[in-house]
C-alpha positions in Angstrom: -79.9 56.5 57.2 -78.5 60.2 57.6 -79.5 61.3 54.3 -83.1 59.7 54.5 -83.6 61.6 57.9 -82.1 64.6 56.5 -84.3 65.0 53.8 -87.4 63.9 55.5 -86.7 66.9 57.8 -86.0 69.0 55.4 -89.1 68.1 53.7 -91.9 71.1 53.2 -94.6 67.8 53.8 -96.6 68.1 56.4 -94.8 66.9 59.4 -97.4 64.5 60.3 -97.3 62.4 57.0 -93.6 61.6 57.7 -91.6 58.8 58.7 -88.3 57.5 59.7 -87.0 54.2 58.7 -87.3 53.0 61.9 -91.5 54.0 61.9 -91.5 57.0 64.1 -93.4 60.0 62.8 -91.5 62.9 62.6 -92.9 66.1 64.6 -92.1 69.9 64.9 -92.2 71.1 68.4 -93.7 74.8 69.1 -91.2 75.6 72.2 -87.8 75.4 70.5 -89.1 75.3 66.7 -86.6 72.7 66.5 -87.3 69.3 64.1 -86.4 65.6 65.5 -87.7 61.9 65.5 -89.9 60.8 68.5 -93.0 59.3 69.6 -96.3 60.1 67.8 -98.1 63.1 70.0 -101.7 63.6 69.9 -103.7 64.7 67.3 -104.2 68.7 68.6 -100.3 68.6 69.4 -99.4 67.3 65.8 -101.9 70.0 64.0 -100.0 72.8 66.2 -97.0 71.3 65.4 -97.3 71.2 61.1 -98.8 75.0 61.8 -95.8 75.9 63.3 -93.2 74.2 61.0 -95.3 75.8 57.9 -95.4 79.3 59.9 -91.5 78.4 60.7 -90.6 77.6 57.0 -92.7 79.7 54.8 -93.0 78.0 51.8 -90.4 75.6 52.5 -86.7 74.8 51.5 -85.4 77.0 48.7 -81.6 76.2 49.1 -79.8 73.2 49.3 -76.0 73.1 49.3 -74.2 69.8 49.7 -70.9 70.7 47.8 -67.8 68.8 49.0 -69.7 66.7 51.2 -68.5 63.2 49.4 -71.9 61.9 49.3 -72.5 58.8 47.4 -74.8 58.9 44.6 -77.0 55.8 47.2 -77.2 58.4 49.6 -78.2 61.4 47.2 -80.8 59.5 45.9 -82.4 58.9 49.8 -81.6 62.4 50.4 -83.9 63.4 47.4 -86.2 60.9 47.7 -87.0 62.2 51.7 -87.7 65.7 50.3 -90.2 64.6 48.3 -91.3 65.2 44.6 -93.2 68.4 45.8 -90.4 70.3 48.0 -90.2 73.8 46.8 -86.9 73.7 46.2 -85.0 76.6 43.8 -81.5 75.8 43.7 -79.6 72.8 44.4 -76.0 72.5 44.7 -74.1 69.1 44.2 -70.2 70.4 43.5 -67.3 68.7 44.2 -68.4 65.0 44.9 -66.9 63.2 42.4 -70.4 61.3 41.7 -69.4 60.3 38.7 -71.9 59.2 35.9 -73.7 57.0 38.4 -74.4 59.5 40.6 -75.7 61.3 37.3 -77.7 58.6 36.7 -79.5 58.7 40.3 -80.3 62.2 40.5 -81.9 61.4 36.2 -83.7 58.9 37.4 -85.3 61.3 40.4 -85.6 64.0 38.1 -87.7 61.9 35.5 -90.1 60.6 38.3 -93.2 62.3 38.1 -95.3 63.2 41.4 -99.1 62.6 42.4 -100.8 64.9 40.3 -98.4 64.1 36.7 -96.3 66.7 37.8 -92.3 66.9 37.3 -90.7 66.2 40.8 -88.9 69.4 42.5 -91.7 72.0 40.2 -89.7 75.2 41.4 -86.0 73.5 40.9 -84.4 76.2 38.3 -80.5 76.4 39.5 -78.5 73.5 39.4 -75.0 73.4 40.2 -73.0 69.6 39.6 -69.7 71.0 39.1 -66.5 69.1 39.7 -68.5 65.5 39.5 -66.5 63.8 37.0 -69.6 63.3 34.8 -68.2 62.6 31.4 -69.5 63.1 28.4 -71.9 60.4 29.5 -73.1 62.1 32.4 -73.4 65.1 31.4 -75.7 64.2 28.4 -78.2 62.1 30.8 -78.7 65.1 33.0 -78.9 67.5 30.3 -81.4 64.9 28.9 -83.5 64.9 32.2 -83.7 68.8 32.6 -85.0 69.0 28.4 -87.8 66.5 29.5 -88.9 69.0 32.7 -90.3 71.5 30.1 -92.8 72.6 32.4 -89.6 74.0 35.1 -87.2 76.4 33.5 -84.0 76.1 34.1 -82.2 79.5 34.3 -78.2 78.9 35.8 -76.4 75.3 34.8 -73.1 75.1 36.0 -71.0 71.8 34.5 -67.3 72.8 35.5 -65.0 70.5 35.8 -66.4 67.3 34.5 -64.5 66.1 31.5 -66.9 67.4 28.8 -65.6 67.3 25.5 -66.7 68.7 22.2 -69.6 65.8 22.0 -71.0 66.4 25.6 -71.3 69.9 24.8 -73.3 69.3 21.7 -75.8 66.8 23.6 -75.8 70.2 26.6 -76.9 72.8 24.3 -79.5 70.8 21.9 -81.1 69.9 25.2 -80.7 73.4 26.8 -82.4 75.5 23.7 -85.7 75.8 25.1 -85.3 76.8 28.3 -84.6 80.7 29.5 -80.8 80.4 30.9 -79.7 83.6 32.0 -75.8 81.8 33.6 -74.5 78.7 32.0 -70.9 77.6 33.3 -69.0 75.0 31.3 -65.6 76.2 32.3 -62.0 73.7 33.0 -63.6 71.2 30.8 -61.9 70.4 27.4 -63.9 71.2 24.4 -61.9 72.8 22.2 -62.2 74.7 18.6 -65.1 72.5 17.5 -66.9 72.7 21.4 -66.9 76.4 21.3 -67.9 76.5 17.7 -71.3 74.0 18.9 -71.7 76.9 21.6 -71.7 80.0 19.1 -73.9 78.5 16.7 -76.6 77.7 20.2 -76.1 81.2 21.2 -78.4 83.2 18.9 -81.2 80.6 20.2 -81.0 81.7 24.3 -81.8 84.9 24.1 -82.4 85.3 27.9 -78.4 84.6 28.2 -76.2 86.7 30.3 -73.3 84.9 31.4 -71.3 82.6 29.6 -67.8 80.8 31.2 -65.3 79.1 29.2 -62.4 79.2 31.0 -59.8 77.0 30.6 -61.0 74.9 27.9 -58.7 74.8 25.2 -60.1 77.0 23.1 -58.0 78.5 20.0 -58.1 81.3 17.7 -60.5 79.9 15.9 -62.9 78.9 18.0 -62.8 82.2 19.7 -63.4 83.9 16.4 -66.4 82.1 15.8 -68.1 83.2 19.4 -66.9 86.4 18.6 -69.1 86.5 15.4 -71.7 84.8 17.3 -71.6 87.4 19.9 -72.4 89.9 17.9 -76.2 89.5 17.4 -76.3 88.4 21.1 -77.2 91.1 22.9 -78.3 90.0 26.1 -74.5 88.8 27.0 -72.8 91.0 29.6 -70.5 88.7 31.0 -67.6 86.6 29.1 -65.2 84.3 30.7 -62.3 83.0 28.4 -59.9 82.5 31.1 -56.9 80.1 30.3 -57.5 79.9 26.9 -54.4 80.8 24.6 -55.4 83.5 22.3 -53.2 85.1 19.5 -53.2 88.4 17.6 -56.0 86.9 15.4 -58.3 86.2 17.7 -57.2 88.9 19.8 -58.5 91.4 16.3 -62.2 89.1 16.2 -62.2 89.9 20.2 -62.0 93.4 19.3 -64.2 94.0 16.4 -66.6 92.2 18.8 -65.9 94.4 21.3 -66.2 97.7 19.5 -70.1 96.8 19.0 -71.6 94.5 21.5 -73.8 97.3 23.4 -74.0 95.1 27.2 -71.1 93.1 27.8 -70.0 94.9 31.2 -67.4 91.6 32.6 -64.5 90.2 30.6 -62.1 87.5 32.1 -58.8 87.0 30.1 -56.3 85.8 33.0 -53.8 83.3 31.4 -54.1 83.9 27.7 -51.3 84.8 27.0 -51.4 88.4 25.5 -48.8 90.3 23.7 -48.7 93.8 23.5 -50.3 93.9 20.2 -52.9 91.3 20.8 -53.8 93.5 24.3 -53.9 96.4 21.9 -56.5 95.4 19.8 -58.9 93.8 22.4 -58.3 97.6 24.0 -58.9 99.3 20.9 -62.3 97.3 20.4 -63.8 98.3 24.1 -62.9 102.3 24.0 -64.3 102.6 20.3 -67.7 101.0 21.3 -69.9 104.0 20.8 -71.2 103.3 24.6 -68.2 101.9 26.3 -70.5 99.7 28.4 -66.8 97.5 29.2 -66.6 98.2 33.3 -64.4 95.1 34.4 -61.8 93.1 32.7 -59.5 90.8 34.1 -56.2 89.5 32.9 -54.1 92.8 32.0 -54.1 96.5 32.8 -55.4 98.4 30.0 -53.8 101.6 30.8 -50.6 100.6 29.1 -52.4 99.5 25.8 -54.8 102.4 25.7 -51.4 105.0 26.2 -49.6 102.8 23.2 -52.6 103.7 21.0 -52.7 107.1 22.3 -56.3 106.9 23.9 -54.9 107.9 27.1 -52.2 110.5 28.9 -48.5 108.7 30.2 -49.2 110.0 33.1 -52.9 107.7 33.8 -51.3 104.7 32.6 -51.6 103.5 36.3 -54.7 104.1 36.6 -57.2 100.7 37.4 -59.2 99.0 34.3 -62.5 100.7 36.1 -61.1 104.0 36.0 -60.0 103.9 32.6 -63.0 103.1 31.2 -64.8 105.2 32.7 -62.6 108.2 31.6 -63.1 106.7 28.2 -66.6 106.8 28.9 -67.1 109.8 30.2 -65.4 111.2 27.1 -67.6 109.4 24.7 -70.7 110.6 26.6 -69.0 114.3 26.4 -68.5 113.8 22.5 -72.1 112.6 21.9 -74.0 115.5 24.0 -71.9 118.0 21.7 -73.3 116.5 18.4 -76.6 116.5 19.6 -76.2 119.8 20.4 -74.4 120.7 17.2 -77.1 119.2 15.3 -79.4 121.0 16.9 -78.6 124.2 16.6 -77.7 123.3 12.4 -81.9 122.4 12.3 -82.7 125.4 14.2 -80.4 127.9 12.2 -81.5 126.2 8.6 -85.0 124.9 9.2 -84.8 123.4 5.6 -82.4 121.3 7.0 -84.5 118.6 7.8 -86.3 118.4 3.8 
């Protein structure tokens, strides 16, 4: 009953067209701009009344966060189904409800409804977050499954963390995903593994609107990290990598880097609990300060002053200095080299004019 009032109030319907389960319209009053069940009024009072809620609410609900709420997937799917199939929602946010793949297979069955006019319910829906659900492999395929069939609304941030995804889930996510414009896509503390991350980097080349990519804490390997490295290569859109809690030795450490040392946007690494050594820290530093561009301005997971002294890219005494700062010292010196080539080169065409034949 909650959930069926909630999103009929919520709902960017006319006010007039609305009803409880108990029969009573639901109006807007103009004094206190505040929404609640009671009698019907007149006609003039109701017309002043959807004015003002439209006036109130602009074009509607744009938001909707029920994370940690422990809302059943029966009551999600009255919640949804008293917003209509035409609110104007943009982002909806379901984490940490343990739904479970029935409550996946509620919100599918919404999401495949269609509205009056043909239209896909929710037209303006393009951030979903169902994180920490408990979806499965199952669930998450059915969903992914529903958002391919809304071709008409692109999706542009999917967040699937924590839901038990392995290496088969993931490959059912990103043949689904491929033809819609995701700029964030979050499939961290799930557990796919070498062969998950491989699925990911071969997908990778096809979403070229991507910008940020989490795998944390999903068993990842050297190899599978190898293979996104590669694949990260011709991805240039990519300025934000999370790797987090993935163990990662000297070999992947040296793909990282050679990665690293080209990529000409990714600005955000996370690499908190992955295991280092020295050496493997080495290269991964090695990689960001000899990128022509050093575009690198935040890493997490171990201070690269140390590293960058041991390969003797920085003074003893800024070894203390923050990951930012380094950088862009670093930077600032590859910016410094740069300008003096072009003005090298310059002054070579202008003394020798034949130069250039």
């Amino acid at each position: 009953e909650v959930a069926v009032q909630l999103g009929i109030a919520l709902s960017a319907e006319p006010v007039r067209n609305k009803r409880g389960r108990d029969g009573r319209r639901l109006s807007f009053t103009n004094n206190d701009d505040d929404c609640e069940g009671r009698d019907s009024p007149t006609a003039s009072q109701s017309n002043g009344a959807t004015s003002a809620y439209k006036s109130n609410l602009s074009d509607g609900l744009k938001l909707l966060y029920m994370g940690s709420t422990s809302i059943s997937p029966e009551s999600l799917n009255a919640l949804l189904s008293g917003l209509g199939p035409s609110c104007p929602l943009q982002e909806l946010r379901l984490q940490s409800n343990r739904m479970g793949p029935k409550g996946a297979t509620r919100l599918v069955e919404f999401l495949e409804t269609k509205s009056d006019n043909r239209q896909p319910v929710l037209p303006k829906l393009h951030r979903l977050d169902m994180s920490y659900n408990e979806l499965g492999d199952q669930g998450t395929s059915k969903l992914t499954r529903a958002i391919s069939k809304r071709a008409k609304v692109n999706m542009t941030e999917v967040s699937l963390s924590g839901n038990y995804m392995g290496s088969k889930g993931i490959e059912n996510i990103m043949n689904k995903l491929l033809q819609h414009k995701l700029i964030t896509l979050n499939l961290d503390n799930n557990s796919i593994g070498d062969q998950g991350c491989q699925l990911v980097a071969a997908s990778l080349p096809s979403i070229g609107t991507l910008t940020r990519l989490n795998l944390a804490f999903n068993d990842i390997g050297c190899r599978g990290v190898a293979t996104l490295m590669r694949s990260l290569v011709g991805c240039e859109s990519i300025t934000s990598l999370g790797l987090s809690g993935n163990v990662m030795r000297i070999s992947g450490a040296i793909a990282m880097g050679f990665t690293l040392a080209q990529h000409p946007r990714l600005s955000v690494l996370e690499l908190d609990n992955c295991c280092l050594s020295q050496v493997a820290q080495c290269h991964i530093v090695a990689g960001i300060i000899s990128n022509r561009w050093v575009p690198m301005k935040v890493m997490y997971g171990f201070r690269a002053g140390p590293p960058m002294v041991a390969i003797g890219a920085l003074e003893i005494m800024a070894q203390h200095m923050s990951n930012e700062e380094c950088f862009r010292l670093r930077r600032d010196i590859q910016m410094k080299t740069l300008l003096k080539w072009m003005e090298n080169n310059r002054a070579s065409q202008t003394e020798n004019p034949s130069f250039l034949t």
